[in-house]
C-alpha positions in Angstrom: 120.3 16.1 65.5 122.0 19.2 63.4 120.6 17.8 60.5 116.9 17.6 62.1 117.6 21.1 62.9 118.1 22.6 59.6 115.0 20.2 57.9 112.9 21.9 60.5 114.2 25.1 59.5 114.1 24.8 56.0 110.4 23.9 56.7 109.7 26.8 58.6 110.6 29.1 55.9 109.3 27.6 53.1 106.0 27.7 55.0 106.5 30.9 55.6 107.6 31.8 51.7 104.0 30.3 50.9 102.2 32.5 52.6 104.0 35.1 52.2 102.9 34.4 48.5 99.4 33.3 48.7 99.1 36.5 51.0 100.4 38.7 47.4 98.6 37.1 46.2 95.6 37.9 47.7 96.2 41.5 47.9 96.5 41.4 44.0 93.0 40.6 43.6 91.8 43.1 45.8 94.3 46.2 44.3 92.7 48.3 41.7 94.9 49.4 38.6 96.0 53.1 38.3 94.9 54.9 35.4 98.4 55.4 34.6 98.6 51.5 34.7 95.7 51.1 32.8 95.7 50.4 29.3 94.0 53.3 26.8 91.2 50.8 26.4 90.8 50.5 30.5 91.5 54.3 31.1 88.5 56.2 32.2 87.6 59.5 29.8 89.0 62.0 32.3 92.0 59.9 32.7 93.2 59.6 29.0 92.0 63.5 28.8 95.0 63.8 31.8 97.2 61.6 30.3 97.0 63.4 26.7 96.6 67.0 28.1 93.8 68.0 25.7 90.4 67.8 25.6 89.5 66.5 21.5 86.4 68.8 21.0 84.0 68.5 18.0 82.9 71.3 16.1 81.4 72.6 12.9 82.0 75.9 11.7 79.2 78.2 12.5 78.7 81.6 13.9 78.5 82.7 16.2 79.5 79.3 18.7 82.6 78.1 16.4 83.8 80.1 13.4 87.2 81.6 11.7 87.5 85.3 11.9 89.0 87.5 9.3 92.3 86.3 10.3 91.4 82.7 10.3 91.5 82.0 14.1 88.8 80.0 15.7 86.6 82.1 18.0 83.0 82.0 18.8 80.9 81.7 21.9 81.4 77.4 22.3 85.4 78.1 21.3 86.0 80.5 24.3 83.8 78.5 26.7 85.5 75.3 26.2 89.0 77.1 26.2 88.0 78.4 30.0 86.4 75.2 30.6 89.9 73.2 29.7 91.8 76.0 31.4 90.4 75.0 35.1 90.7 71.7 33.7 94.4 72.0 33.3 94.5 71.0 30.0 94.2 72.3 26.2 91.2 72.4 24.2 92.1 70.7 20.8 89.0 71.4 17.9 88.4 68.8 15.4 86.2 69.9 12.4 83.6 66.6 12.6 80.5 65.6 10.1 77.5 66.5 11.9 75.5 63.4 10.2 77.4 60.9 12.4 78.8 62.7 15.2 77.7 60.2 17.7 79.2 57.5 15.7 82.2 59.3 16.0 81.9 60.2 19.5 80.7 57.0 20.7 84.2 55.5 18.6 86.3 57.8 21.2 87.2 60.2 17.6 86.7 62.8 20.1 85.8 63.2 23.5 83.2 65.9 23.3 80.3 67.7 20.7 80.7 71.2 21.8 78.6 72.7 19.2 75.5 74.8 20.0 74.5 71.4 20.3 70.8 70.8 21.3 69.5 68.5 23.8 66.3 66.0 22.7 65.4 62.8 23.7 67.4 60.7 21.0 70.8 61.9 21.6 70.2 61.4 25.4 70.0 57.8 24.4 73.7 58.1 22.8 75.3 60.9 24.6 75.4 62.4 28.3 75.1 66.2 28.5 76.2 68.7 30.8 73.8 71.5 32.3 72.0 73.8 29.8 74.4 77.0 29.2 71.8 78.8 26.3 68.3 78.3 25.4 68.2 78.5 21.6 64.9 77.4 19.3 65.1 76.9 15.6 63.6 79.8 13.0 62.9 79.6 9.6 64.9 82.1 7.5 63.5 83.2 4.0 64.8 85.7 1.0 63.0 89.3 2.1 61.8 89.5 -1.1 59.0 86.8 -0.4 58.3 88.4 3.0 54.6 88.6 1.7 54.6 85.3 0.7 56.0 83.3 2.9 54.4 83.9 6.3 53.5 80.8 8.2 54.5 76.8 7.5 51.5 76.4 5.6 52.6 78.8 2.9 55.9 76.6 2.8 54.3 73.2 2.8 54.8 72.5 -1.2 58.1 74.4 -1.8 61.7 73.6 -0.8 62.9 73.7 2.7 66.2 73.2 3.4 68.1 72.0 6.8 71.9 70.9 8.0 71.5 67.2 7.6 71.2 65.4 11.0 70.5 69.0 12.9 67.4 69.9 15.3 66.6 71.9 12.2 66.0 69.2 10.5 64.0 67.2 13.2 62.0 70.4 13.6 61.4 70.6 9.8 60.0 66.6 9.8 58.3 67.5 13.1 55.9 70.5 12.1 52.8 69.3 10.1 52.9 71.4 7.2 57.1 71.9 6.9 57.2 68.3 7.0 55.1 68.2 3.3 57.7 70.1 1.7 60.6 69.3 -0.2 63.5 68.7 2.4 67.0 69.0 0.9 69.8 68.5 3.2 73.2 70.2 3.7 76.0 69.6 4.9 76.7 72.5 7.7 73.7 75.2 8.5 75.4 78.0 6.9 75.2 76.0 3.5 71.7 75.7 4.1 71.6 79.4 4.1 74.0 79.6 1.0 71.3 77.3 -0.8 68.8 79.7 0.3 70.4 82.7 -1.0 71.6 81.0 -4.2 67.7 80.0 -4.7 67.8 76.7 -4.6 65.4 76.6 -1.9 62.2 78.6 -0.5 63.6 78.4 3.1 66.2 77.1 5.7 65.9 76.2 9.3 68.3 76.8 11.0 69.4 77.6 15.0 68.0 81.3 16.1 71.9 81.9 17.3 73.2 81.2 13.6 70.2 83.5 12.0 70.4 86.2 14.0 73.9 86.7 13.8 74.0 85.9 9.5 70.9 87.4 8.2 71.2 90.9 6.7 74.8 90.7 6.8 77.6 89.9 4.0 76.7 87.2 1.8 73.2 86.9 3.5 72.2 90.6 3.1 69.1 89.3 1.6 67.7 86.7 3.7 65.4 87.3 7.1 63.8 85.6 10.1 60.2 84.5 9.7 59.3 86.7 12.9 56.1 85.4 12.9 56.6 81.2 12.5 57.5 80.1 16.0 59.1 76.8 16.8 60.0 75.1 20.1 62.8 76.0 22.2 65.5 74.1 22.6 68.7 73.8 25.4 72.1 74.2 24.7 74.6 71.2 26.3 77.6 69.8 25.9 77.7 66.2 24.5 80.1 63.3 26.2 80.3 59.3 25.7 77.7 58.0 27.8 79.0 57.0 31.5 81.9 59.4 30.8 83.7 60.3 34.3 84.5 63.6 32.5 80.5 65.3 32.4 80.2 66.3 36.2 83.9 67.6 36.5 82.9 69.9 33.4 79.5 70.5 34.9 81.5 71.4 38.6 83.4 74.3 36.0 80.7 76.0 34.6 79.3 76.2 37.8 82.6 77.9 38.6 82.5 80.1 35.3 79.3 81.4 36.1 80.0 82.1 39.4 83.0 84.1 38.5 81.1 85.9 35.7 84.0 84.6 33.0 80.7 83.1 31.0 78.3 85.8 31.5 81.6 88.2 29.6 82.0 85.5 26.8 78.2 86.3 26.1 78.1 89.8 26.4 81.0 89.5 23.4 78.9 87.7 21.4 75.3 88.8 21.8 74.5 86.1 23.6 73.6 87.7 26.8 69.4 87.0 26.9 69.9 83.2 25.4 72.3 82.9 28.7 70.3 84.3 31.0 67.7 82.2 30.0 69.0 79.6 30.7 70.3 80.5 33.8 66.7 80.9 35.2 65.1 77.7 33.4 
């Protein structure tokens, strides 16, 4: 009889150790992973931003959104934005100097987690790239030596001479777009303020570059001699900042700037830098 006893027992629990299992089992199925358990691979954007405690930002050199002052410290309008951005965020903001010509390459191979550029919003790098809310309103211009101020007055004067453009830019789409710039000879460069180098070197007729860059460059320093064609007109175009498509990261950045302008911190950022009617203007689009 004892030994019926302790075979029923021994039954009972390893019935009970079976289900106990198949129940962990269960549950295992049904529990999602942390981030922190997560591989890099499974980690959502704004979790491997946490877990790094940066935000990788990329950037080319151009004033007045990202540029070295006398001193050689980054500054600009985009530097101090994203620095206040990443401040709220609780993390730092970490600058990467990228090639323009394949930044969503780049982006898309997690090289950085952001474009944060003066870069302009169209309809193909929506297809590659989410973007956050439109901070300036910015249009391209085209920028010529003042001594052919006579000459050069309207894109039909410049449809058989040399245009030049930052290759892979909205100055160059705006060059191929217009119907007479898009007859002239179109030499690329690597960042817009070598296009205006070229320009001033004479190695082209004209550059077309972002209003933001031109207005701050032209008639100063090295580009004492070169001014904005007043009266060519080209489209305006919308500021954004530039994440991986799906990325988790684009409405907590959009939830700051709402902050930011609430506060007035990015109203002061472009008050420093002349930026004040391009922000406001985009404030009331």
């Amino acid at each position: 009889m004892m030994k019926k006893s302790i075979k029923l027992i021994a039954v009972i629990i390893a019935a009970l150790t079976c289900l106990t299992v198949f129940a962990s089992c269960g549950n295992k199925t049904t529990v999602e992973k942390t981030d922190v358990e997560k591989t890099d691979s499974e980690k959502t954007d704004w979790g491997s931003i946490k877990d790094a405690g940066k935000l990788v930002i990329g950037y080319t050199e151009y004033e007045p959104m990202n540029y070295k002052d006398k001193d050689g410290t980054l500054v600009g309008f985009d530097t101090e934005f994203a620095k206040a951005v990443c401040k709220k965020l609780g993390v730092e903001a970490s600058f990467v100097l990228i090639d323009w010509d394949t930044k969503e390459a780049n982006l898309k191979a997690k090289n950085f987690d952001c474009i944060w550029n003066g870069l302009t919003v169209s309809k193909d790098r929506k297809a590659n790239m989410d973007f956050t809310k439109t901070y300036l309103i910015n249009k391209q211009v085209v920028v010529i030596n003042k001594d052919n101020a006579d000459t050069y007055t309207s894109t039909e004067t410049l449809a058989n001479g040399i245009v030049t453009a930052e290759s892979g830019s909205a100055g160059e789409t705006a060059i191929k777009a217009d119907k007479n710039l898009n007859k002239a000879t179109l030499t690329g460069a690597e960042t817009q303020t070598a296009a205006l180098t070229s320009l001033s070197s004479g190695n082209a007729d004209a550059a077309v570059v972002d209003y933001t860059l031109a207005r701050s460059m032209c008639g100063k320093g090295d580009y004492t001699d070169l001014v904005i064609v007043e009266k060519i007109v080209l489209a305006d175009e919308e500021y954004a900042i530039g994440f991986r498509t799906g990325s988790d990261i684009t409405a907590k950045v959009n939830d700051v700037i709402d902050e930011l302008i609430e506060d007035g911190t990015l109203k002061t950022i472009a008050e420093k830098y002349d930026l004040t009617d391009l922000y406001e203007a985009a404030l009331s689009k």
